[in-house]
N, C-alpha and C positions, 0 to 999 in steps of 0.2 A: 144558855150561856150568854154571857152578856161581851159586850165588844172587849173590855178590857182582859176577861178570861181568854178569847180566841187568841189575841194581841200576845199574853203572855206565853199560851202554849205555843205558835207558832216560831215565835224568838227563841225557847228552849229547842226546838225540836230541830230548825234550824241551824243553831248554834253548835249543838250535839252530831249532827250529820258532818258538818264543815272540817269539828274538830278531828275524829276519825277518818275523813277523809284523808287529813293532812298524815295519818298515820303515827300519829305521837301512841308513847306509852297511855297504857289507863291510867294512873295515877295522875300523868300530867294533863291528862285529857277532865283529868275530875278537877284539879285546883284550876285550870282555867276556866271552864264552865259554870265554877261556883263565883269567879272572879266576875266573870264576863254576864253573869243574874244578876250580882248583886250594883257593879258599874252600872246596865241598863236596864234591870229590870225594875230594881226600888225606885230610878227618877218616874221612871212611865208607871208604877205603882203609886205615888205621891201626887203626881198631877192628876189619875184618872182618881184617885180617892178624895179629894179638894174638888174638883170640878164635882162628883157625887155631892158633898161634902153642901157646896154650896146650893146645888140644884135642889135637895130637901130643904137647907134654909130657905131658898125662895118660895117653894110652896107651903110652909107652915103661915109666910106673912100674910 
């Protein structure tokens, strides 16, 4: 697994524990969750695939 796979299951699993803690319904525990991936998980999904992104462009040159 590479850092950015650890990076992301960590933040879900995290996130998922927190929100049950708080004791919300399922339902509301699922649209925040999905809220709360898609807020922080696509920026840190966008930068770790750019930064990949560029790191192959520089060793093709």
């Amino acid at each position: 697994m590479e850092c950015f796979d650890i990076l992301i299951l960590v933040l879900g699993i995290v996130t998922g524990v927190i929100l049950f803690a708080l004791g919300l319904p399922f339902h509301i525990i699922v649209i925040y969750y999905v809220a709360i991936m898609f807020f922080v998980g696509m920026p840190i999904a966008i930068i770790f695939g750019l930064a990949k992104w560029i790191k192959n462009c520089d060793k093709e040159r």
